[in-house]
CHARMM internal coordinates of N, CA and C (Angstrom, degrees):
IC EDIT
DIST 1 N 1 CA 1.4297
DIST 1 CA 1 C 1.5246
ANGL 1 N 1 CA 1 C 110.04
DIST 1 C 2 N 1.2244
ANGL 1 CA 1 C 2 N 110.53
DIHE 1 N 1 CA 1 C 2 N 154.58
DIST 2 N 2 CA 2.0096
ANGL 1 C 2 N 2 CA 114.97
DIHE 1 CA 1 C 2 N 2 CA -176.31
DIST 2 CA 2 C 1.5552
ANGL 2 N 2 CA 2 C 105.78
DIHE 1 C 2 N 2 CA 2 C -83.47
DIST 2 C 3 N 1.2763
ANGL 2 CA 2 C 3 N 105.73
DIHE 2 N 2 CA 2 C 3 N -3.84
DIST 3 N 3 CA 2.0694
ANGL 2 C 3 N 3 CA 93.90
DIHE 2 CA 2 C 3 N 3 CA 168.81
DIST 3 CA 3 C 2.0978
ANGL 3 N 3 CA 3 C 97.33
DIHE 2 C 3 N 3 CA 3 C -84.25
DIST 3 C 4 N 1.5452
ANGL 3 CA 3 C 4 N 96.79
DIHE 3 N 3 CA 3 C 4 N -44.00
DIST 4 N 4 CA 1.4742
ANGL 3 C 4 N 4 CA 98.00
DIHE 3 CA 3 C 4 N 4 CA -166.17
DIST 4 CA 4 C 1.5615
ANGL 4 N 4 CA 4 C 104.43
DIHE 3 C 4 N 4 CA 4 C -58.78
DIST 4 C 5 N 1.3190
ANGL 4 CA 4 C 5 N 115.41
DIHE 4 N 4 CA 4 C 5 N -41.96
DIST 5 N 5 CA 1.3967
ANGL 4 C 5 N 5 CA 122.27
DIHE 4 CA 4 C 5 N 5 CA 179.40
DIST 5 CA 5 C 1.6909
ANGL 5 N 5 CA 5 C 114.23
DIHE 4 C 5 N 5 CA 5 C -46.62
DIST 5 C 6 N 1.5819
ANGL 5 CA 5 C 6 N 103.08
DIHE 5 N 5 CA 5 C 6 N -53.76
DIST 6 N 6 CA 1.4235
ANGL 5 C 6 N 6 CA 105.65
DIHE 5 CA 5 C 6 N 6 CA -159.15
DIST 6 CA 6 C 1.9404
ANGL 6 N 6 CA 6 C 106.10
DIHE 5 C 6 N 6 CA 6 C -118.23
DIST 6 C 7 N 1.9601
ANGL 6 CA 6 C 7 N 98.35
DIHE 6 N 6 CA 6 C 7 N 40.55
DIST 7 N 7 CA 1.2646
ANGL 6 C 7 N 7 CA 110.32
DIHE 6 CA 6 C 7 N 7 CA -166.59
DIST 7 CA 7 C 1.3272
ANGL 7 N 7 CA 7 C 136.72
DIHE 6 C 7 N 7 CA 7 C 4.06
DIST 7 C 8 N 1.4041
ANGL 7 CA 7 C 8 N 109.89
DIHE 7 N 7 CA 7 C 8 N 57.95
DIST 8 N 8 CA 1.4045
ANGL 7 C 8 N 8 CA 137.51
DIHE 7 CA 7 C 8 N 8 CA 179.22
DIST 8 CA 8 C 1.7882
ANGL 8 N 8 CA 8 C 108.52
DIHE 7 C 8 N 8 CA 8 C -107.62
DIST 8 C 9 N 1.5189
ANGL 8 CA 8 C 9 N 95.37
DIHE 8 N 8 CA 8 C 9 N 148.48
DIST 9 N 9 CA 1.6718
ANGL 8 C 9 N 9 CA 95.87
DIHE 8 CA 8 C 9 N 9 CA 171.49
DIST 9 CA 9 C 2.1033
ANGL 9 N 9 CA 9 C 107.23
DIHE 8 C 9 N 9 CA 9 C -70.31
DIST 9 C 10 N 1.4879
ANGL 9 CA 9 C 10 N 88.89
DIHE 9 N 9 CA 9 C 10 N 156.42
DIST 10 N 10 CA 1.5237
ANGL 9 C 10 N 10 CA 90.28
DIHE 9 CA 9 C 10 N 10 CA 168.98
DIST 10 CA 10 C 1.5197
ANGL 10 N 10 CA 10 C 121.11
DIHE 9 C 10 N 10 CA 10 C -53.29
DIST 10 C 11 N 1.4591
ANGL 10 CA 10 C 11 N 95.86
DIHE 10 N 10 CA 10 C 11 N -42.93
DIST 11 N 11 CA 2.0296
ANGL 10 C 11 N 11 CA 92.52
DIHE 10 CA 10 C 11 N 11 CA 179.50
DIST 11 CA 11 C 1.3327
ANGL 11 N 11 CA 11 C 119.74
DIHE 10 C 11 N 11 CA 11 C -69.77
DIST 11 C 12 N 1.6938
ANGL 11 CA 11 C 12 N 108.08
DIHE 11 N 11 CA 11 C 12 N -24.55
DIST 12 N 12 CA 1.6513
ANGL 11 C 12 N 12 CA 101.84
DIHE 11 CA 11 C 12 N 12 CA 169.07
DIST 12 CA 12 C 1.5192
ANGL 12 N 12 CA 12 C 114.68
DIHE 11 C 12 N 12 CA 12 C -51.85
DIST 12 C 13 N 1.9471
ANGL 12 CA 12 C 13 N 110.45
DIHE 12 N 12 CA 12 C 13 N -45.55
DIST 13 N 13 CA 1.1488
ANGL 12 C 13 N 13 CA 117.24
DIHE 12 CA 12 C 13 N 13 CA -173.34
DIST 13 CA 13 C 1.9566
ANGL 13 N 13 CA 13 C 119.57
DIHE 12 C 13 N 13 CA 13 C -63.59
DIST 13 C 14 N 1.1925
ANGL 13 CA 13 C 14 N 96.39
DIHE 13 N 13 CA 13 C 14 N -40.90
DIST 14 N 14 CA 1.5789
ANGL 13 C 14 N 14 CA 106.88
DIHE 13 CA 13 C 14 N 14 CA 173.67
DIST 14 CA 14 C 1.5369
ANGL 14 N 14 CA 14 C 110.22
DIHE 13 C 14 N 14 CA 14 C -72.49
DIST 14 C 15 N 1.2113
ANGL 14 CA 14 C 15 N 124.53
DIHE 14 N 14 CA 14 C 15 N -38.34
DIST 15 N 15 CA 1.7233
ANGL 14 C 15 N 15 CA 120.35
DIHE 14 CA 14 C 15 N 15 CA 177.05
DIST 15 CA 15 C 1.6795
ANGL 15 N 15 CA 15 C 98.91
DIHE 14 C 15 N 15 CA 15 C -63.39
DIST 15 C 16 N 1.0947
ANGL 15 CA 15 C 16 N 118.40
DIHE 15 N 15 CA 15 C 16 N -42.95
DIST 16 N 16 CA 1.3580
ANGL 15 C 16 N 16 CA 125.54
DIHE 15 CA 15 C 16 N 16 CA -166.57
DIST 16 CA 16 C 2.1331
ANGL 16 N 16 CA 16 C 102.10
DIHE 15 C 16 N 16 CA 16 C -58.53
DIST 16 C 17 N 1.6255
ANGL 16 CA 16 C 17 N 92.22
DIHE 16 N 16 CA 16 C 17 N -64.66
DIST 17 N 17 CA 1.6629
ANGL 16 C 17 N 17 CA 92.38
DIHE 16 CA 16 C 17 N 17 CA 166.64
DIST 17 CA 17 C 1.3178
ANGL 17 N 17 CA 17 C 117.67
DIHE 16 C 17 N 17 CA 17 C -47.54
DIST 17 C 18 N 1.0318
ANGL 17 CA 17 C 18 N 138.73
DIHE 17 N 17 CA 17 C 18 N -27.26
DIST 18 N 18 CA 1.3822
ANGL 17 C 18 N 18 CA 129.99
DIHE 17 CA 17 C 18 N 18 CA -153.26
DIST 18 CA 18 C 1.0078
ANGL 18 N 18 CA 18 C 101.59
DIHE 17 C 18 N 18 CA 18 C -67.21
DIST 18 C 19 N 2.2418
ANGL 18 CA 18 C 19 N 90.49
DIHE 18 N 18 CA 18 C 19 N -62.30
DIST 19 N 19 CA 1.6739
ANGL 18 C 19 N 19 CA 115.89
DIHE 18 CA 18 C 19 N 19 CA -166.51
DIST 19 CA 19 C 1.4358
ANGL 19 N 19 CA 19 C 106.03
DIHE 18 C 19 N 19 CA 19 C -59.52
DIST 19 C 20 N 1.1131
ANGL 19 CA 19 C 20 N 134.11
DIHE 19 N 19 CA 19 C 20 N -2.07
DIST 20 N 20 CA 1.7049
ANGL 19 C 20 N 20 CA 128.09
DIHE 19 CA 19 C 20 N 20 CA -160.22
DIST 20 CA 20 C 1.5871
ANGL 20 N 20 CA 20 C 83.84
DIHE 19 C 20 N 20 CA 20 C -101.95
DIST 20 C 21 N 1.6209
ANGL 20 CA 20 C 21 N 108.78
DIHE 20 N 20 CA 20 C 21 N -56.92
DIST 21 N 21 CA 2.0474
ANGL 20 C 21 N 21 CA 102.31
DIHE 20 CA 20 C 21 N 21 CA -163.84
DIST 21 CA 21 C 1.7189
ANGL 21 N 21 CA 21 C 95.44
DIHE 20 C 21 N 21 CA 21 C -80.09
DIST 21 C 22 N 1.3309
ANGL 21 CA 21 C 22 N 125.26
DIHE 21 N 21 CA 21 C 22 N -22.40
DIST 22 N 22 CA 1.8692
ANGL 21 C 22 N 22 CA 96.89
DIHE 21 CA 21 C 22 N 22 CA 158.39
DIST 22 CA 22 C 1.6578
ANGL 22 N 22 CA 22 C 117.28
DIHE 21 C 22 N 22 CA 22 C -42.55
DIST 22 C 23 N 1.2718
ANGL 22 CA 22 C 23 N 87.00
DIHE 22 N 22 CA 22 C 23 N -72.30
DIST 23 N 23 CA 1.7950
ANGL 22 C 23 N 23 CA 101.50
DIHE 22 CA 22 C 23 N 23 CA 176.46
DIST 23 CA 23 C 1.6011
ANGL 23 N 23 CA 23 C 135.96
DIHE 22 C 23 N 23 CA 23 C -29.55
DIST 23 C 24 N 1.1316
ANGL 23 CA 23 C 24 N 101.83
DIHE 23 N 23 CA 23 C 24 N -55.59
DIST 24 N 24 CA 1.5352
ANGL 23 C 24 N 24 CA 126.87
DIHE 23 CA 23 C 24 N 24 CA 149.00
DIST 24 CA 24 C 1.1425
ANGL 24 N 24 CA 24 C 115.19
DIHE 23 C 24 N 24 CA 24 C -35.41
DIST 24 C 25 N 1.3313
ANGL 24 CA 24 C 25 N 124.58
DIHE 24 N 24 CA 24 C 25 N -71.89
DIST 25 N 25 CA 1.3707
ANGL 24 C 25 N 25 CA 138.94
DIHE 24 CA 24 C 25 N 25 CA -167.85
DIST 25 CA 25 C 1.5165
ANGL 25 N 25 CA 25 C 134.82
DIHE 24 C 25 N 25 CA 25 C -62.56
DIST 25 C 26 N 1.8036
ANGL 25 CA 25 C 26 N 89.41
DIHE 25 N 25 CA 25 C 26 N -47.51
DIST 26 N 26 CA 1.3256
ANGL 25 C 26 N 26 CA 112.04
DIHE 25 CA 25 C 26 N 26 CA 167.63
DIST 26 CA 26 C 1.7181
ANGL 26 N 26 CA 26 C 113.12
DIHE 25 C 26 N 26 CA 26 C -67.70
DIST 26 C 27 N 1.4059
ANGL 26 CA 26 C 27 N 111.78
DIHE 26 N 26 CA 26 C 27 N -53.90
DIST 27 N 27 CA 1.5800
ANGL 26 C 27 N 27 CA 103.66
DIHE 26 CA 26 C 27 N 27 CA 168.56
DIST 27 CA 27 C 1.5224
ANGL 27 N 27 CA 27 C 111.05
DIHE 26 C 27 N 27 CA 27 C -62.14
DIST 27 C 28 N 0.9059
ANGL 27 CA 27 C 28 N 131.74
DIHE 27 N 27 CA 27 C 28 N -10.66
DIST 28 N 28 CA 1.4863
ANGL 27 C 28 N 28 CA 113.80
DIHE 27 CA 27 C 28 N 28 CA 173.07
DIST 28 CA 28 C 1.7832
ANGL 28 N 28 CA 28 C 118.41
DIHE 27 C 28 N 28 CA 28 C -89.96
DIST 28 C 29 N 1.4073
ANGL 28 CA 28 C 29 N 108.95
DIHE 28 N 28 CA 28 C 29 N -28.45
DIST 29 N 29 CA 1.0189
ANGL 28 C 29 N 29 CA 114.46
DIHE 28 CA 28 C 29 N 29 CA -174.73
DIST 29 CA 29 C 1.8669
ANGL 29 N 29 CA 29 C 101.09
DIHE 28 C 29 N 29 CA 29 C -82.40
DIST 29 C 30 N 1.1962
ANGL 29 CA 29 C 30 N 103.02
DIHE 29 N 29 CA 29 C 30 N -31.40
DIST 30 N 30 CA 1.6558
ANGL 29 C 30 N 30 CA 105.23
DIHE 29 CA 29 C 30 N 30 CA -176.01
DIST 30 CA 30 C 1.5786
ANGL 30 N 30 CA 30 C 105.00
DIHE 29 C 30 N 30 CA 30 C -77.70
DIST 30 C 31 N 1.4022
ANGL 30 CA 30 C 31 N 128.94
DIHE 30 N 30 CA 30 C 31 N -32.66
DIST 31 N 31 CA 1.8423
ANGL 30 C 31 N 31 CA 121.79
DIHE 30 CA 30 C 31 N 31 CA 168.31
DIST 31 CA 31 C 2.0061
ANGL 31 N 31 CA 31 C 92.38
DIHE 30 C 31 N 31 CA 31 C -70.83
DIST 31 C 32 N 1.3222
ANGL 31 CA 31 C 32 N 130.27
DIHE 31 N 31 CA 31 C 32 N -47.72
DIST 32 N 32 CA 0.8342
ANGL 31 C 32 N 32 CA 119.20
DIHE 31 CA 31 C 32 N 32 CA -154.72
DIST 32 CA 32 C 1.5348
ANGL 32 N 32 CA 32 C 105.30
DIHE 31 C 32 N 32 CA 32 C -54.17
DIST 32 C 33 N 1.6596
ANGL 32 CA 32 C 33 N 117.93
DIHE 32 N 32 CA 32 C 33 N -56.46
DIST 33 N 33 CA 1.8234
ANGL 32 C 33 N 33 CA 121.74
DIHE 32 CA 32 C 33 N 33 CA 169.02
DIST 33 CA 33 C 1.6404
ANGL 33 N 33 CA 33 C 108.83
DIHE 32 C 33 N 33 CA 33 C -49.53
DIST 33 C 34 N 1.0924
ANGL 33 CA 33 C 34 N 94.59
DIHE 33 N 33 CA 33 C 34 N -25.45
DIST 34 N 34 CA 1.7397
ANGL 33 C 34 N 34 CA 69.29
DIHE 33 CA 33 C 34 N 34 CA -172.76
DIST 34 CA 34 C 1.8414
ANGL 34 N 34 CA 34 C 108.28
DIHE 33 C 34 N 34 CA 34 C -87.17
DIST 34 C 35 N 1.3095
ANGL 34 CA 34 C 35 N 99.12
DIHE 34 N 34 CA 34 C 35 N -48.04
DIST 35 N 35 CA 1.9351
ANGL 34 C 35 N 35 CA 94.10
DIHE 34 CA 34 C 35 N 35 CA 163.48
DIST 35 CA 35 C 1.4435
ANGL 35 N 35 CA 35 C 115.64
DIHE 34 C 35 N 35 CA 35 C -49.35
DIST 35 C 36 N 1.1642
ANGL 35 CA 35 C 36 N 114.52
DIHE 35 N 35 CA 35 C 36 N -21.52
DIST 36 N 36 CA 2.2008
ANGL 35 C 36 N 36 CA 116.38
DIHE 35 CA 35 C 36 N 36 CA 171.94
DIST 36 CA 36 C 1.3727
ANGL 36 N 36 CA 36 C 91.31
DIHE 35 C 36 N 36 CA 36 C -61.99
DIST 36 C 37 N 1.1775
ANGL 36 CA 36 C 37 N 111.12
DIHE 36 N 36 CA 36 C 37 N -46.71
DIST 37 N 37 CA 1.6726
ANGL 36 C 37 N 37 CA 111.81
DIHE 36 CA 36 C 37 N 37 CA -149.49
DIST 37 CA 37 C 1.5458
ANGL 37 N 37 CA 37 C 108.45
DIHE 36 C 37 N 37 CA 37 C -83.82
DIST 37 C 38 N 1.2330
ANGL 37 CA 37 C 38 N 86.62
DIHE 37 N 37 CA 37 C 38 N -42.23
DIST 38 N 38 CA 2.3582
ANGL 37 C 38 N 38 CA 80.01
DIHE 37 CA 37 C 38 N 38 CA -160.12
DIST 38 CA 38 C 1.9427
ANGL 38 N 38 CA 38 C 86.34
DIHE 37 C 38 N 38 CA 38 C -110.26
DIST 38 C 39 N 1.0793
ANGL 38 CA 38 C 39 N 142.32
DIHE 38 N 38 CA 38 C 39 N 2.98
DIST 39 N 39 CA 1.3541
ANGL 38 C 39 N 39 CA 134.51
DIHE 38 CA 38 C 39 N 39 CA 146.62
DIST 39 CA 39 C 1.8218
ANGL 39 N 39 CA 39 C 130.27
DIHE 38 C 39 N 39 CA 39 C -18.36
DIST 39 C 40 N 1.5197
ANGL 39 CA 39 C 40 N 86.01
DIHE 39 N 39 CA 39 C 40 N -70.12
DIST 40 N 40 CA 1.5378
ANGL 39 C 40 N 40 CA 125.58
DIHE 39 CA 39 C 40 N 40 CA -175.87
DIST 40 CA 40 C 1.6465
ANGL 40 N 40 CA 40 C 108.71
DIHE 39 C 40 N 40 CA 40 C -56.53
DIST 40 C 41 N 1.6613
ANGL 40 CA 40 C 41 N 110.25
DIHE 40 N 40 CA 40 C 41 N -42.62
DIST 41 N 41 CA 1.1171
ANGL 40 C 41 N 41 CA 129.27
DIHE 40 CA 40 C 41 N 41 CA 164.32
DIST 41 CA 41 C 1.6394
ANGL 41 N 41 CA 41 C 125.84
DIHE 40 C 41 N 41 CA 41 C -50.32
DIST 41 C 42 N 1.2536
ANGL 41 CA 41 C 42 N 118.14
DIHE 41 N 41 CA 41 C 42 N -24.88
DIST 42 N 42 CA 1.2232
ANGL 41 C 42 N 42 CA 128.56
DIHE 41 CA 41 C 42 N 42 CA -165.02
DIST 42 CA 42 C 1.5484
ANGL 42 N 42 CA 42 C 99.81
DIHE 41 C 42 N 42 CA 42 C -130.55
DIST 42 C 43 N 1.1699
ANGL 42 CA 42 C 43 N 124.30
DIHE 42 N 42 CA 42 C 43 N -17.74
DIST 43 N 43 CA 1.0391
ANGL 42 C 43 N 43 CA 119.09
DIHE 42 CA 42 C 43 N 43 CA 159.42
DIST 43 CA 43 C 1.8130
ANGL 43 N 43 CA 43 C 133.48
DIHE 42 C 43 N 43 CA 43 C -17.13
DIST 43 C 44 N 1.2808
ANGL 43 CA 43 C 44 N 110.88
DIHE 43 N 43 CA 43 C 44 N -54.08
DIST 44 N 44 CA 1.3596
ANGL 43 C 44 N 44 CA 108.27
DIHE 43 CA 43 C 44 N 44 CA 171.07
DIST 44 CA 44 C 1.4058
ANGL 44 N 44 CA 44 C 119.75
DIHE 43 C 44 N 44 CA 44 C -56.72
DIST 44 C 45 N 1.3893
ANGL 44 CA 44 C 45 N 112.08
DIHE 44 N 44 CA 44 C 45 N -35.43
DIST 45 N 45 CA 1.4084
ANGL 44 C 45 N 45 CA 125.56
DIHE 44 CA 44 C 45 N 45 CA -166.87
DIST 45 CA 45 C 1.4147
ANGL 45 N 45 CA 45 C 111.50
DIHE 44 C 45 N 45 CA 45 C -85.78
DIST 45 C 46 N 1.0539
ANGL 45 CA 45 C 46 N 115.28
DIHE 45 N 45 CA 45 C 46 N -37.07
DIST 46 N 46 CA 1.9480
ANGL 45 C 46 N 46 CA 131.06
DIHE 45 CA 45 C 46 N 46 CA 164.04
DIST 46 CA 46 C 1.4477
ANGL 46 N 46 CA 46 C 89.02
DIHE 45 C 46 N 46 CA 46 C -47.29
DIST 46 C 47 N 1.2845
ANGL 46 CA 46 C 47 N 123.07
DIHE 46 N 46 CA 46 C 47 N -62.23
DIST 47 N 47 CA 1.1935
ANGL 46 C 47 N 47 CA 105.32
DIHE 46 CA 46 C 47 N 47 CA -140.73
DIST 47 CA 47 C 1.8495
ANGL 47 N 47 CA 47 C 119.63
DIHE 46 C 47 N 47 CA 47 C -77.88
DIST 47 C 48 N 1.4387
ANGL 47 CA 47 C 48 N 95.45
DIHE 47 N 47 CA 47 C 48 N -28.60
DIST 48 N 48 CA 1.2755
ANGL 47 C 48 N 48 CA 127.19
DIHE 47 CA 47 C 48 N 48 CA 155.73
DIST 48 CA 48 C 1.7272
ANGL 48 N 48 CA 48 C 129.33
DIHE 47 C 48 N 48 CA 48 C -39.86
DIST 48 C 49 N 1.3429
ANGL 48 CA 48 C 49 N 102.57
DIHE 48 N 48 CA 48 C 49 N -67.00
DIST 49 N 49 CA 1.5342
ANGL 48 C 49 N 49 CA 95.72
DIHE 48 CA 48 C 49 N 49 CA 154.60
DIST 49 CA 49 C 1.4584
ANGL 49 N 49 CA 49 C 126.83
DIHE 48 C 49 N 49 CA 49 C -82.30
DIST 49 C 50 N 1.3880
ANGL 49 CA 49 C 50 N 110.11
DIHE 49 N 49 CA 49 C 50 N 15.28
DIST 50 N 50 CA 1.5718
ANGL 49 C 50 N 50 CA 112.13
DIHE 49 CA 49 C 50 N 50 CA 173.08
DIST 50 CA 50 C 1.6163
ANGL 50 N 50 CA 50 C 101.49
DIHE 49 C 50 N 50 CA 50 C -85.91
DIST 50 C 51 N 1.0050
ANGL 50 CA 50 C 51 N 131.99
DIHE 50 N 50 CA 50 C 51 N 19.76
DIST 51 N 51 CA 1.7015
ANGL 50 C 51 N 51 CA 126.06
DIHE 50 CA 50 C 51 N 51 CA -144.60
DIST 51 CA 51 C 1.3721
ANGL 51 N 51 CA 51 C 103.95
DIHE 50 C 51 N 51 CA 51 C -140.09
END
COOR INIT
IC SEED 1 N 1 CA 1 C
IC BUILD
């Protein structure tokens, strides 16, 4: 097990996961609203140098 490995308690190891997939999640979901948002905005111009 990764507590026995890295002689840590299990809840160190599970607090540790948590805080990592909050983190994760929240930055992904927080670039994800903001690319919803200011995307659409630039849109003409995306599309423009896509060409």
């Amino acid at each position: 097990m990764r507590a026995e490995v890295e002689a840590r308690s299990m809840q160190d190891v599970a607090r540790e996961a948590i805080r990592e997939y909050i983190e994760h999640h929240s930055r992904s979901d927080l670039i994800d609203g903001i690319l919803d948002r200011e995307l659409p905005r630039y849109a003409e111009a995306l599309d423009r140098l896509a060409r």
